[in-house]
ROVEXMAR-665149 format. One line per field, with one value per residue (C-alpha): residue in three letters; x, y, z. Coordinates in steps of 0.1 Angstrom, whole numbers, plus 5000, padded with zeros to 4 digits. Layout:
% ROVEXMAR-665149
residuo = Ala ...
px = X ...
py = Y ...
pz = Z ...
//
This chain:
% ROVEXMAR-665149
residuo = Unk Unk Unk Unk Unk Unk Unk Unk Unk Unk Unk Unk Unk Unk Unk Unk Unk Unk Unk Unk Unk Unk Unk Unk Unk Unk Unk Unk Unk Unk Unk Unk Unk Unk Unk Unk Unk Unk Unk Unk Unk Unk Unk Unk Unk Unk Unk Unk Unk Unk Unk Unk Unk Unk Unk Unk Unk Unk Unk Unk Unk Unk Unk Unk Unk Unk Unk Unk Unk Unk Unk Unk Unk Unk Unk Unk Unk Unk Unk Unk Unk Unk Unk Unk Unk Unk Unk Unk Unk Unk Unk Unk Unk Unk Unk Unk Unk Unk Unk Unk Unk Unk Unk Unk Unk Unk Unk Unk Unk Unk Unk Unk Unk Unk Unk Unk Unk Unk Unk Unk Unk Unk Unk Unk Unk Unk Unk Unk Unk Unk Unk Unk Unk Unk Unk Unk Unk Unk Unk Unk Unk Unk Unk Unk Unk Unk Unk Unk Unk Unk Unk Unk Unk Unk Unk Unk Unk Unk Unk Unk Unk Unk Unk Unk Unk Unk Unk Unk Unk Unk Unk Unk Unk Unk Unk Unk Unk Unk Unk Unk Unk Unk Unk Unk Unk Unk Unk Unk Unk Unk Unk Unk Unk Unk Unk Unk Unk Unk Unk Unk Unk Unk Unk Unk Unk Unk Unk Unk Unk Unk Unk Unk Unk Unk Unk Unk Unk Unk Unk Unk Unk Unk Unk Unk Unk Unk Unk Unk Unk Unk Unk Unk Unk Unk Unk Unk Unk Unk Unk Unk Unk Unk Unk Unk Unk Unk Unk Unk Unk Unk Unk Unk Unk Unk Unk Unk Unk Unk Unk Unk Unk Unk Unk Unk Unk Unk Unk Unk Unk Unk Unk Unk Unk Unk Unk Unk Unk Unk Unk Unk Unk Unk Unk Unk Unk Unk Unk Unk Unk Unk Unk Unk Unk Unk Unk Unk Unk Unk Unk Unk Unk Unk Unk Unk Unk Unk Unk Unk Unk Unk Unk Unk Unk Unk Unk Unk Unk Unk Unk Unk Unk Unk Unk Unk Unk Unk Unk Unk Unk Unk Unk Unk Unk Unk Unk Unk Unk Unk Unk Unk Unk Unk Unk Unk Unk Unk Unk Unk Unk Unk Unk Unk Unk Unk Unk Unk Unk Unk Unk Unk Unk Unk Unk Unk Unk Unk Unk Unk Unk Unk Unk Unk Unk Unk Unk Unk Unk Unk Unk Unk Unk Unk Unk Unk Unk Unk Unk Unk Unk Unk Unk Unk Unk Unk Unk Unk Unk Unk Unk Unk Unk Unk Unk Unk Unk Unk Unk Unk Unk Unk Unk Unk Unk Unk Unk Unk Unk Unk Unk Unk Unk Unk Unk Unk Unk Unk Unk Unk Unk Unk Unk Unk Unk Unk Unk Unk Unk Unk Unk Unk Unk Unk Unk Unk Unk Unk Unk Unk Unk Unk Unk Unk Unk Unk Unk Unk Unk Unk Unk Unk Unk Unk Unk Unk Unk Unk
px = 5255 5261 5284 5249 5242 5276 5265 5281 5301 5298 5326 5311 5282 5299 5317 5282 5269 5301 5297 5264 5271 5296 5321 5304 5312 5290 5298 5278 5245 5247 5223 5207 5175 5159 5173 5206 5203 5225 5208 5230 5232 5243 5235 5253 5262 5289 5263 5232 5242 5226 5189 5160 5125 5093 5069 5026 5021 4984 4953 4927 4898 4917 4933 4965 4953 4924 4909 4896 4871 4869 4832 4831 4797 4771 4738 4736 4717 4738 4771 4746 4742 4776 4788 4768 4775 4813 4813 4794 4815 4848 4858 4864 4863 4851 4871 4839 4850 4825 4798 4781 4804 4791 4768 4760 4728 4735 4767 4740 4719 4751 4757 4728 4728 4767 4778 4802 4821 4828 4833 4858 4851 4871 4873 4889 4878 4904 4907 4873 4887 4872 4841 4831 4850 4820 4798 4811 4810 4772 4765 4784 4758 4748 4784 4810 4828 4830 4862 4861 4891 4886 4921 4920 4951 4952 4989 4986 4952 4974 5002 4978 4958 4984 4959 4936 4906 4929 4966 4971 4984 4952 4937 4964 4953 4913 4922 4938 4912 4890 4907 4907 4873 4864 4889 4867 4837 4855 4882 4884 4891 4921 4920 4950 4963 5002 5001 5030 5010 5005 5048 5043 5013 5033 5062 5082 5111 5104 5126 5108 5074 5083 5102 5067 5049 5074 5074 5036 5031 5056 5033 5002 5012 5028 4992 4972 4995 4990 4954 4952 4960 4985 5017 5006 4973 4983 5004 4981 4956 4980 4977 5007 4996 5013 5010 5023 5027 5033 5076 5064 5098 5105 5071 5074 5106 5088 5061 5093 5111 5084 5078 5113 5111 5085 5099 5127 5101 5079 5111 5120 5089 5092 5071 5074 5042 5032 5026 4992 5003 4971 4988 4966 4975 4992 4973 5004 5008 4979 4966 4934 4935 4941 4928 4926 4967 4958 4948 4983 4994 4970 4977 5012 5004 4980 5015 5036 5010 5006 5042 5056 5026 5005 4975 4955 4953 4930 4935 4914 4896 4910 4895 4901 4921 4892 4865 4852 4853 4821 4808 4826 4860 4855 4846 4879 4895 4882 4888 4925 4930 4908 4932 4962 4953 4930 4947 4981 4982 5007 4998 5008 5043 5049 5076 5079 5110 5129 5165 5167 5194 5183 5151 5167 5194 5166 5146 5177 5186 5152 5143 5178 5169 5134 5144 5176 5142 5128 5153 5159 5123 5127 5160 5135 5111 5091 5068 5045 5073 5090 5061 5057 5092 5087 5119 5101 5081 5118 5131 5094 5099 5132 5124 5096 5115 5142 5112 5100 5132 5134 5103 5108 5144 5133 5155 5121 5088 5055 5038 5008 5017 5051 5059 5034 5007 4973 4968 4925 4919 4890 4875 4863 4832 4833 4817 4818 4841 4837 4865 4878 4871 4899 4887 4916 4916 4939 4974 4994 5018 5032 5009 5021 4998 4988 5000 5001 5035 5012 4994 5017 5021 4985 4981 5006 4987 4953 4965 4982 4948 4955
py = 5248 5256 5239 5224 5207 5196 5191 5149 5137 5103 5091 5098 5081 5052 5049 5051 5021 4999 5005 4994 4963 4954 4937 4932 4954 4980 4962 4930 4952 4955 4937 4931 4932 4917 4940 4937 4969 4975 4989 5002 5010 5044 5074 5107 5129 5110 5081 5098 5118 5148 5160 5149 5162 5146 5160 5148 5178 5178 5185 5162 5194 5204 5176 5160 5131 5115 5084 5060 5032 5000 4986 4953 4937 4925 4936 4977 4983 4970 4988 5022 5017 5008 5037 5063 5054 5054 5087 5102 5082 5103 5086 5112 5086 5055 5027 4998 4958 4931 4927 4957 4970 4947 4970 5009 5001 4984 5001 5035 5024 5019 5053 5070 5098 5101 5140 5124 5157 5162 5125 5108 5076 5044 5009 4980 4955 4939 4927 4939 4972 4989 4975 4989 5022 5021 5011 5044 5067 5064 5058 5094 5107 5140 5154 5161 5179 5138 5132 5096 5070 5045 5030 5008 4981 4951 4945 4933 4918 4896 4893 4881 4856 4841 4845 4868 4863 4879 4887 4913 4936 4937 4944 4968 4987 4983 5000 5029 5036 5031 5063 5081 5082 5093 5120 5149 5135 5135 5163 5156 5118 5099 5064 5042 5026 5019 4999 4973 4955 4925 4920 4930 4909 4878 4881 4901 4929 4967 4971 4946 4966 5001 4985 4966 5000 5020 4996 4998 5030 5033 5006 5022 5061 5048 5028 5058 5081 5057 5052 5093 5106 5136 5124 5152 5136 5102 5111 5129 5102 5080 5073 5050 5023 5010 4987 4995 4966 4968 4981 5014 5028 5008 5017 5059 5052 5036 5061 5084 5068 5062 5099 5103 5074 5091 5127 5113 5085 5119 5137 5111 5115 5155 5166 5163 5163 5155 5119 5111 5079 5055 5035 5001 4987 4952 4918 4896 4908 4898 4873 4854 4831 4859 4891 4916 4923 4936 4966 4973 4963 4985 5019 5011 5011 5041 5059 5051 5064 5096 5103 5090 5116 5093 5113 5088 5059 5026 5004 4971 4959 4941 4908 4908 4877 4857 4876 4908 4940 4943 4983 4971 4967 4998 5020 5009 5012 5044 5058 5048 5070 5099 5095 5095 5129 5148 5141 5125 5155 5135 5158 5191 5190 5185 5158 5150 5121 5150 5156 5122 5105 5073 5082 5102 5078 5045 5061 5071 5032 5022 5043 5033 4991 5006 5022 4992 4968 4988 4989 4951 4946 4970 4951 4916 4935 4956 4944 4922 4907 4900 4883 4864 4848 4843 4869 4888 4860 4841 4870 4875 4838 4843 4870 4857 4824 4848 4862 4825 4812 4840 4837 4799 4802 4824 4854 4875 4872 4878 4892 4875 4844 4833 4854 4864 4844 4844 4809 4818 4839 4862 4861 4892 4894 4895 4884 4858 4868 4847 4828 4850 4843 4845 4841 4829 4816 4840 4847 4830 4837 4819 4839 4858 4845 4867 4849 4853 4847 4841 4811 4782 4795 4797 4765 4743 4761 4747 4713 4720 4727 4761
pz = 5220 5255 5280 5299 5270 5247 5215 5213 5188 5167 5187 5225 5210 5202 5232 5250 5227 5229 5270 5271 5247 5274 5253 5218 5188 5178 5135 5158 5155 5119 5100 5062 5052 5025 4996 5012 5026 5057 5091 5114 5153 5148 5120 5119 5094 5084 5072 5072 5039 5031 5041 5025 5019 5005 5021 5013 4987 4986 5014 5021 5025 5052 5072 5068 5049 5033 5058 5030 5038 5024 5019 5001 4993 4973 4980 4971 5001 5026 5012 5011 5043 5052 5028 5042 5079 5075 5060 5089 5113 5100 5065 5036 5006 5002 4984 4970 4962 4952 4933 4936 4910 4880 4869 4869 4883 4917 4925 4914 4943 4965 4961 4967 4989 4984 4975 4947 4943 4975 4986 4962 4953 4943 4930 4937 4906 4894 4861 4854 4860 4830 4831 4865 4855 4830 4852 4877 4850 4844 4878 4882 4852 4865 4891 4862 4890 4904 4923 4911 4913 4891 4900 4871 4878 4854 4856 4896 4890 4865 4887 4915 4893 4878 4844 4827 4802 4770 4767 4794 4768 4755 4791 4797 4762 4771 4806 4789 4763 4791 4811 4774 4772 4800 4812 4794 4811 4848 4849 4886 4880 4885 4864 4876 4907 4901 4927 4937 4968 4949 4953 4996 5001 4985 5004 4987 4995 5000 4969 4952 4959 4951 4916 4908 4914 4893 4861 4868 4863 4834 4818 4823 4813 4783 4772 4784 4761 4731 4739 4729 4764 4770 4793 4817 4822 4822 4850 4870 4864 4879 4919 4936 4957 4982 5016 5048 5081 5121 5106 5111 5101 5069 5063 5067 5047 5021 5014 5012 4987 4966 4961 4954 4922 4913 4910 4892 4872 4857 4848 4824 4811 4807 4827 4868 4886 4921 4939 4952 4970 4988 5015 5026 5054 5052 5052 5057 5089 5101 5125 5124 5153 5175 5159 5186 5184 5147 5162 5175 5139 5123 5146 5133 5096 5099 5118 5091 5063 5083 5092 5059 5037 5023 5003 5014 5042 5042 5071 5070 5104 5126 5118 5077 5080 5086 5065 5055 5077 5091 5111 5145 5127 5101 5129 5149 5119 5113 5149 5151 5121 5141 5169 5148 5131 5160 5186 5179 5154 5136 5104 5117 5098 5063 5066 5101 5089 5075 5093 5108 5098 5105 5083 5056 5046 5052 5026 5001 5003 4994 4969 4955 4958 4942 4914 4912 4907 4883 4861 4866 4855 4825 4812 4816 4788 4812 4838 4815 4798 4835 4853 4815 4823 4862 4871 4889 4907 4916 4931 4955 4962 4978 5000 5015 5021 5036 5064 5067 5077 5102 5119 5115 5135 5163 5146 5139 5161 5152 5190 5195 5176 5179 5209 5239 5230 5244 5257 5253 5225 5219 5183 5169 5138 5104 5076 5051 5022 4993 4975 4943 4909 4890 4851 4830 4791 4778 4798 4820 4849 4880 4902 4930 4958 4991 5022 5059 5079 5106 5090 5100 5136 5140 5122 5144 5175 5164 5161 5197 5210 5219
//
């Protein structure tokens, strides 16, 4: 580099910072996370380690990601409406909760007029995964070239409920044979959702969520495989969910690392095939008595998907706290991803994180605390046999204690609830979202319940009169 611009070394950049701290130590801007991960002021070569490249593998028909919509509903007309209307307004795939998916002949009527094998597709059902895979599959009669996602999850529908109708080995088996027979049907299909956001929406650790999500997919390959299925097709049936909040950094660092588990998760298998990772934005950070900040929240979840290569993004509207999305907050949510990828162009590079230090070494240290969480859950008897024994559940109780105590102490804010509050709040609509139905009889778990680290803030501020 020339003399007009000296290339600086890690110690003229220290003795910047140390200036600037006027007195402090530079070790005084170290800190842990919840994993016990060390951040630190300053990343060179020295601490970066070497370069790192995950970069999104696959296109979404041309842009740099897929924008997914969430519908949830009952009645099959309103979500056709809804349906339809979001895929004009700029979605390319459709993500449907509720009801609507009991049967192949409402959630039929739901989709009418949808292209299915150009517009993939999804569920969100729960334990009753299969059922509405079922249900799916004939609605789909007719498109065998259907790009359907029947993201069959049983192990965080468990996790969530606490309980299930039958031992969740037996609804683990039944979602298997369920992808079995209907992967000749649906070449274009993919059946599972290995998704660890059941751990992040609880509370828990970025380690914590990217362990859950590797132990889940090793659980459900394994099933699909005895259930008939080849381990190539078990794998590439297999999508990696994940959640993303307003830590846009953690959060492109933690789409990162989860490719990397999973390039070294399929080796083990024997055969190494690409992630197709759906990031959903984060409910925990939301806030319900003021919901207009969430927007804010939400640009910086939709950054993190896009920067971090996400396959596919879903970001909630800006009022899901307090009910269901209704067209006002899916078009907002839809237009910030618009402005993320048209005009942002945030999906012009591959890997845009790649050759940062900062970014490179964040995501080796969390796909490290990953994969250390997934091991942890394997030596506990796998995932089932972890959340059977309330390790797992321990371990999400003390990180999320760890967050309360920080927002609690001042030592973490939450903008818009503890800090820079709006004394007059504007609500924003929604719509009624009924209580879930958790059927149990069979298994049982300490559940690992969705919160809001908002919730006592906004609580205290009610009660306050504000």
């Amino acid at each position: 580099m020339s003399d007009l611009f000296p290339d600086p070394s890690p110690a003229d950049w220290r003795g910047l910072a140390e200036k600037a701290l006027k007195g402090r130590s530079l070790e005084s801007l170290v800190h842990l996370d919840s994993d016990g991960l060390a951040i630190r002021p300053l990343y060179a070569a020295a601490t970066g380690g070497a370069a790192l490249s995950a970069p999104r593998p696959s296109d979404a028909e041309g842009r740099a990601w897929d924008v997914r919509t969430l519908v949830e509903g009952e009645d099959p007309a309103t979500v056709n409406t809804a349906v339809l209307a979001d895929l004009v307004g700029g979605a390319a795939s459709v993500l449907l909760k509720g009801a609507v998916l009991a049967d192949s002949e409402p959630l039929g009527r739901a989709l009418d007029g949808v292209a299915l094998e150009l517009a993939p597709v999804g569920l969100d059902a729960g334990i009753d995964g299969p059922e509405a895979a079922n249900a799916l599959a004939v609605a789909a009669k007719g498109s065998p070239r259907a790009r359907l996602m029947f993201h069959m999850d049983p192990l965080s529908a468990f996790a969530e409920a606490g309980m299930a109708p039958r031992a969740i080995d037996e609804h683990l088996l039944l979602a298997a044979n369920t992808a079995a027979r209907h992967a000749g049907a649906y070449p274009e299909a993919t059946f599972f959702l290995a998704g660890g956001r059941v751990v992040h929406e609880a509370g828990g650790s970025i380690g914590q969520e990217l362990g859950f999500a590797a132990a889940n997919a090793a659980a459900l390959v394994k099933a699909a495989v005895a259930a008939g299925m080849t381990v190539e097709a078990a794998l590439k049936g297999t999508v990696l969910g994940v959640s993303l909040d307003q830590e846009y950094f953690d959060g492109l660092a933690k789409v990162r690392a989860l490719r990397l588990m999973w390039r070294t998760l399929t080796r083990a298998f024997g055969i190494e095939t690409p992630a197709v990772i759906e990031a959903r934005s984060s409910r925990r950070m939301l806030s319900a008595h003021d919901p207009w900040p969430n927007l804010l929240r939400l640009a910086a979840a939709g950054y993190a998907g896009a920067v971090g290569g996400a396959d596919a993004v879903v970001l909630d509207g800006l009022s899901r706290a307090n009910g269901r999305s209704d067209a006002f907050a899916r078009r907002q949510a839809r237009n910030t991803q618009a402005v993320l990828m048209e005009e942002a162009h945030l999906g012009r590079v591959d890997d845009p994180a790649a050759g940062s230090w900062f970014l490179d070494a964040r995501t080796r240290d969390l796909a490290e605390a990953g994969w250390a969480e997934f091991q942890r859950i394997e030596g506990e008897g796998g995932l089932i046999g972890s959340l059977r024994a309330g390790s797992l559940q321990g371990r999400v109780a003390a990180a999320r204690a760890e967050r309360e105590a920080a927002l609690a102490t001042g030592a973490s804010q939450l903008v818009g609830v503890t800090k820079f509050v709006d004394p007059a709040p504007r609500p924003a609509p929604f719509e009624a979202d009924p209580a879930p139905v958790y059927p149990g009889g069979g298994d049982v778990c300490d559940p690992l319940i969705p919160i809001r680290f908002a919730a006592p803030f906004e609580t205290q501020q009610r009660e306050a009169g504000q």
